[in-house]
C-alpha positions in Angstrom: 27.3 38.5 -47.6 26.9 42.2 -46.2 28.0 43.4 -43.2 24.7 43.8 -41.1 24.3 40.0 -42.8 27.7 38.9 -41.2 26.8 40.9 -38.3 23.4 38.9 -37.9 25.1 35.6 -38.5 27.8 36.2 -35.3 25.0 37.3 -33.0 23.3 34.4 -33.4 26.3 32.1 -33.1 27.5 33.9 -30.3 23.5 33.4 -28.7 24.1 29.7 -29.4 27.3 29.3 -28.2 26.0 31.5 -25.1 22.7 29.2 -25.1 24.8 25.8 -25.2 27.1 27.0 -22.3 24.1 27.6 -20.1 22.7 24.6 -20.6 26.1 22.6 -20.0 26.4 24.1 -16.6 22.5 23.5 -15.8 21.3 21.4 -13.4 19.4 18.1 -14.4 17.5 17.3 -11.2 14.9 15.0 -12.5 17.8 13.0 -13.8 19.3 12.5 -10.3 15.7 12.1 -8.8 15.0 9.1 -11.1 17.9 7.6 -10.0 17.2 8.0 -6.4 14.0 6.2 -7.1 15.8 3.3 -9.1 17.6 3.1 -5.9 14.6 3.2 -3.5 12.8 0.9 -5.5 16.3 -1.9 -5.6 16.2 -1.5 -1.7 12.5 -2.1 -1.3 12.9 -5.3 -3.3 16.4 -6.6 -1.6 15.7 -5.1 2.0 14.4 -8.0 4.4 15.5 -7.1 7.9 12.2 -7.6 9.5 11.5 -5.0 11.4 14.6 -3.5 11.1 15.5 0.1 9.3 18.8 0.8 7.2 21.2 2.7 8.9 24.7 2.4 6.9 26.6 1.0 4.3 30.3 0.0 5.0 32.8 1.5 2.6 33.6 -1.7 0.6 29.8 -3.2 1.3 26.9 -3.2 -1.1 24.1 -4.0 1.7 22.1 -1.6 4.3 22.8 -2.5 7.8 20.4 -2.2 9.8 19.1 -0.7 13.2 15.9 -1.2 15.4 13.0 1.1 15.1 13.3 3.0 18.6 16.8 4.5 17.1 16.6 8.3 15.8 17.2 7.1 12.1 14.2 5.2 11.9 12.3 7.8 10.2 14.6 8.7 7.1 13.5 5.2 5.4 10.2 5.3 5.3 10.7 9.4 4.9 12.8 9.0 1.7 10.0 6.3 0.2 7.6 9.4 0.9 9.8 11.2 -1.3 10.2 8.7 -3.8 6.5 8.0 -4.4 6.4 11.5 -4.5 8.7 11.9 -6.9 7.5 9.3 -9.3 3.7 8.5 -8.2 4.7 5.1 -8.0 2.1 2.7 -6.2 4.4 0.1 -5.2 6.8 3.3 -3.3 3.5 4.5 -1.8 2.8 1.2 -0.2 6.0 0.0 1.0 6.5 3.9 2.5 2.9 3.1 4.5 4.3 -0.2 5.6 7.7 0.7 7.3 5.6 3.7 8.8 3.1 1.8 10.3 6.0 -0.2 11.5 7.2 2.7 13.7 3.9 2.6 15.3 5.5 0.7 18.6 7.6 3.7 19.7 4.2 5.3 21.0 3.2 2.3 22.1 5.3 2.3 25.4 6.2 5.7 27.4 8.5 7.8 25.4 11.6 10.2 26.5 12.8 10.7 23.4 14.1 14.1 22.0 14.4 12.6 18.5 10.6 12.1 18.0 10.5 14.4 14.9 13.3 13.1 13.6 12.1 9.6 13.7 8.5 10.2 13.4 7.8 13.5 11.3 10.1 12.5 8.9 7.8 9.5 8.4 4.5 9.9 9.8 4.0 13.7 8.7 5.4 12.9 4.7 3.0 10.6 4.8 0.3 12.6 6.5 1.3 15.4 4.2 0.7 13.2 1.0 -1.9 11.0 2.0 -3.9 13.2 4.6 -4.4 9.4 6.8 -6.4 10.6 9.9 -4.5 7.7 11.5 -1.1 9.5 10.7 -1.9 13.0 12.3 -2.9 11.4 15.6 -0.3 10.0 16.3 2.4 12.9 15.2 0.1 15.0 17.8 0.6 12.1 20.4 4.3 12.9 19.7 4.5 16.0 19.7 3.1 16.2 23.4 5.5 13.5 24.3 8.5 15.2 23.0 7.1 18.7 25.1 7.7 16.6 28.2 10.9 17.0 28.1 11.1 20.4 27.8 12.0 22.9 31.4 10.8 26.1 31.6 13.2 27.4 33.6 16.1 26.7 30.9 13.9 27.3 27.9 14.9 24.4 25.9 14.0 20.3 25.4 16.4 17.8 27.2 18.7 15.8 25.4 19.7 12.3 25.9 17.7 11.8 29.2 19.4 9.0 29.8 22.7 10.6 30.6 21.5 13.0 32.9 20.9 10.0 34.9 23.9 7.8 34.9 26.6 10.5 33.9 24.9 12.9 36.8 25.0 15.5 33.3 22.6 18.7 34.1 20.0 19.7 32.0 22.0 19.8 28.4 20.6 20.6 24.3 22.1 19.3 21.6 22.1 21.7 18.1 20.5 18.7 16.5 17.7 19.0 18.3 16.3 22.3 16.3 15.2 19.7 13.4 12.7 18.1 16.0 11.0 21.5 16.6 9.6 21.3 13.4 7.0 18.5 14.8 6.1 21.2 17.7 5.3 23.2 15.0 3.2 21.4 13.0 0.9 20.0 16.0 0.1 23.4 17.4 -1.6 24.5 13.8 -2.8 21.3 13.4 -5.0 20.3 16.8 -2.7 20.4 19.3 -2.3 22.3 22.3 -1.1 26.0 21.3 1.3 25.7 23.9 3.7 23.3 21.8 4.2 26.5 19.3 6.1 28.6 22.5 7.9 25.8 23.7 9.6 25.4 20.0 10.0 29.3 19.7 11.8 29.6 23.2 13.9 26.5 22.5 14.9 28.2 19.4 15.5 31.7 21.3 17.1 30.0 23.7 19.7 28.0 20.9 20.1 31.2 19.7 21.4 32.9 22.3 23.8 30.3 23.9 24.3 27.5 21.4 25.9 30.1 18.8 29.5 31.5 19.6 30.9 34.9 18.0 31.8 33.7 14.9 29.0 32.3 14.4 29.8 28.5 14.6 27.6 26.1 16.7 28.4 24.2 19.9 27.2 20.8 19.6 26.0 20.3 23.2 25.3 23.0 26.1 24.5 22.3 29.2 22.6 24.8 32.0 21.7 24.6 35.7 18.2 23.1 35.3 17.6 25.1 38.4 18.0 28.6 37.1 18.4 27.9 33.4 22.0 29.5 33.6 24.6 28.7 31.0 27.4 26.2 32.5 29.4 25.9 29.2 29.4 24.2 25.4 31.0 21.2 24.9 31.0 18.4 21.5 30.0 14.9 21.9 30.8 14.4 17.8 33.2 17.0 16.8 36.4 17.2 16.8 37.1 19.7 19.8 34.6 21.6 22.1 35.1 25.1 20.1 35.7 23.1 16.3 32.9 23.4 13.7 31.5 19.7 13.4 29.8 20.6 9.9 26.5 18.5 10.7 26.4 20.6 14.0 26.1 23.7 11.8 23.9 21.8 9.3 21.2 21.1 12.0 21.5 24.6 13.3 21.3 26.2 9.1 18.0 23.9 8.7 16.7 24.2 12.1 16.8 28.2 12.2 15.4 28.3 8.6 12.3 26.3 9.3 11.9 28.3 12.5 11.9 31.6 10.8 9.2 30.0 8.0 7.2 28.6 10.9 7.0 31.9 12.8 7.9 34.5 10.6 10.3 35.9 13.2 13.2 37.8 11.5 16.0 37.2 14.1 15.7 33.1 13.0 16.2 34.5 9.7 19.0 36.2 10.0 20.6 33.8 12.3 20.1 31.2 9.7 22.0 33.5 7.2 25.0 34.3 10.0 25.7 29.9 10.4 25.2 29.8 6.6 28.0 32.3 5.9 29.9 30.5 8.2 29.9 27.2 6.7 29.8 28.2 3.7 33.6 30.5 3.9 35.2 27.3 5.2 34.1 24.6 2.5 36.3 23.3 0.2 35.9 23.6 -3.3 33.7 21.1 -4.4 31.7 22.3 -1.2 31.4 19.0 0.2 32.6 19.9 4.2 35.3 17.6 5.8 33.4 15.9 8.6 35.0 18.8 11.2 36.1 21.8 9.7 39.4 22.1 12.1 40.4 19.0 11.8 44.3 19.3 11.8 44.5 15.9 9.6 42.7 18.3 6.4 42.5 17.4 3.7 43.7 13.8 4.8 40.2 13.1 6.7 36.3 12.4 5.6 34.0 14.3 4.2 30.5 14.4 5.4 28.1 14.0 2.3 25.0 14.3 5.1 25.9 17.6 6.5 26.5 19.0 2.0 22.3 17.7 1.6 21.2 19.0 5.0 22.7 22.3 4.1 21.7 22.3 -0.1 18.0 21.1 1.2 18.0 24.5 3.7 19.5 26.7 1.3 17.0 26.1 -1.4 14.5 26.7 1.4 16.2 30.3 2.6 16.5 31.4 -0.8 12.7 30.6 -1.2 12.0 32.0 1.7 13.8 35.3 1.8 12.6 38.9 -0.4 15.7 40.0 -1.5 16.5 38.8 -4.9 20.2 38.8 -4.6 20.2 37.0 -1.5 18.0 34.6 -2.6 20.2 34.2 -5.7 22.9 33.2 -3.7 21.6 30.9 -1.6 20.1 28.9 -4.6 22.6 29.1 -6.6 25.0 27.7 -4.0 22.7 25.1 -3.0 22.5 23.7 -6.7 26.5 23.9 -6.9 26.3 21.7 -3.6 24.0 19.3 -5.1 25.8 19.5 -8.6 28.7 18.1 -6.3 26.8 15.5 -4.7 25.6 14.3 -7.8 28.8 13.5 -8.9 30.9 10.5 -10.0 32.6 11.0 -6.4 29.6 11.0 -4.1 27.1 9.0 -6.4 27.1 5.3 -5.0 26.0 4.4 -8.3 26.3 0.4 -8.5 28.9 0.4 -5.6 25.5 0.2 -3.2 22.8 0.6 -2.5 22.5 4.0 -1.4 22.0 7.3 -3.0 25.3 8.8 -2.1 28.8 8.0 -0.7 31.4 9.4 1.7 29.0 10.6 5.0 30.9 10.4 8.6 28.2 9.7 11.9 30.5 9.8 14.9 34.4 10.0 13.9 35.7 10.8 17.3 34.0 6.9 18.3 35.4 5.9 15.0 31.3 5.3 14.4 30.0 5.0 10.8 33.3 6.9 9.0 33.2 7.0 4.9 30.0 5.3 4.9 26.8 6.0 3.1 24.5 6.8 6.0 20.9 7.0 5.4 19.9 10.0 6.8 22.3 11.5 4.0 20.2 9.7 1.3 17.3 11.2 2.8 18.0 15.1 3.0 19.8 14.8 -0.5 16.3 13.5 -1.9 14.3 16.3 -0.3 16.8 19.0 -1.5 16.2 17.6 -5.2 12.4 17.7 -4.6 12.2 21.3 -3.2 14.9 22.3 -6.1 12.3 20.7 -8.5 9.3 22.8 -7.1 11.2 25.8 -6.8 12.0 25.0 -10.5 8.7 24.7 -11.8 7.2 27.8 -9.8 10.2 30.1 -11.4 
């Protein structure tokens, strides 16, 4: 054999070897979305709570418990059965994902002062408006969406949290960081018949989040709370985090995903780059497999949870800013940060595999009430699915 033979021979092994390598460290997304379906379709069949939704999974349990349908997790069942028929076009997912939505129906059937309605209804309601087109479906997500914009005050600028405890705890006017995810329902009504109003009440609770909610270095109070007499800021406080000025990692999840869906909404650059500044954030103080302790200053680190949910919240919104965003390094980085988190997720250490019946392990709701710690937690389940959906578009577009 020649040299330019020889030559010819080790470029081609060396474009093999390269070739093999590149596959070994892809992603195989439809693998993990067919699993997610097994899954939805095991809990469809062994799921009989009656009009009950799964919330949790105890660490050494293999059953959902359950919650009632007026709780803010309602909507990530039925949301992640959207997904799964989605996923799969499977008939029997289709019509168990229309039952436990039309199940939901009774939260608008008394009055409402709820800041989780697009939590608990878009999630639902608006997958399965989005796939279905149901007239039915679209009036009552507008219904909701003018009963979440009674609790917003003009003076502050933003929606009320927790109504309840400005009542009994005598608490002012206070926002939670979660509630940026329920804007999205704002959103939607105002292009979609509802009063044009809703779309300025979500941009200037956003603004408003913006300026007060996010602290110099760019982590996220979970709760603030202003004189709902002249909208001033009192102070920032946690209700789930570890201290008032810690990072609670779902806390910046919310605010990643919230921002992000904002900026595609409006198109306004400062949610853009906001989303960019709490992604940076989060994204310097992760661990290496970038699945975040449940509060990123815990002292007890690395002896203390992880937080699966906040790792799919984030991967889905990543995948989203880098779809969303013109520069192609920027976007390059996002995505491919977003597949390592979901690489991670996808792993034997957060897979439930045939230890439940959820998609993932290890999630923490409330640690500081010693609420839902080390459990698989449904709205986890539900992000991690819409992440591996949007990778799979993104995917198939590129």
């Amino acid at each position: 054999m020649n040299k330019i033979s020889v030559l010819f021979v080790l470029m081609l092994m060396s474009k093999s070897m390269f070739s093999q390598e590149q596959n070994k460290d892809q992603f195989d997304y439809q693998k993990v979305l067919d699993y997610c379906i097994d899954k939805s379709l095991h809990t469809v069949s062994s799921f009989n709570d009656n009009d009950k939704f799964p919330r949790y999974i105890e660490t050494d349990a293999t059953h959902w418990e359950s919650d009632k349908v007026e709780n803010w997790i309602s909507g990530f069942w039925p949301g992640i059965l959207w997904y799964s028929f989605e996923a799969s076009n499977n008939l029997a997912l289709k019509q168990s994902a229309a039952l436990y939505t039309q199940k939901q129906q009774v939260v608008m059937d008394k009055p409402i002062r709820s800041h989780d309605l697009g939590f608990m209804l878009y999630c639902s309601y608006g997958n399965g408006y989005r796939l279905t087109k149901n007239s039915a479906y679209k009036t009552l997500l507008l219904s909701a969406a003018d009963s979440l914009a009674t609790l917003y005050n003009p003076t502050v600028g933003t929606i009320l949290s927790w109504p309840s405890k400005r009542k009994n705890n005598n608490w002012p006017h206070h926002t939670i960081i979660d509630n940026m995810m329920n804007l999205e329902l704002l959103f939607w009504a105002a292009k979609n018949g509802g009063a044009k109003n809703l779309y300025n009440i979500a941009v200037k609770h956003a603004e408003t989040t913006m300026k007060h909610h996010i602290r110099t270095d760019n982590t996220t109070y979970h709760v603030v709370f202003y004189n709902d007499k002249n909208g001033d800021f009192i102070k920032g406080k946690t209700h789930q985090g570890y201290t008032d000025d810690s990072l609670w990692a779902r806390g910046q999840a919310w605010g990643i995903y919230g921002f992000t869906m904002c900026y595609r909404e409006t198109g306004k650059v400062e949610f853009m780059e906001t989303a960019i500044k709490l992604a940076d954030a989060y994204i310097k103080n992760l661990p290496n497999d970038l699945i975040p302790y449940w509060d990123f200053n815990d002292p007890s680190i690395p002896n203390t949870p992880r937080d699966a949910s906040a790792a799919a919240v984030v991967a889905s919104a990543l995948l989203e800013l880098s779809s969303l965003n013109t520069d192609a390094l920027i976007s390059e980085k996002y995505k491919g940060i977003a597949i390592k988190m979901l690489q991670s997720l996808s792993s034997d250490m957060y897979l439930s595999k045939d230890k439940n019946n959820a998609f993932l392990l290890h999630s923490t709701g409330n640690k500081p009430k010693n609420r839902e710690v080390d459990v698989s937690i449904i709205y986890a389940d539900y992000y991690y699915i819409e992440a591996l959906l949007l990778l799979k578009k993104i995917s198939l577009k590129g």
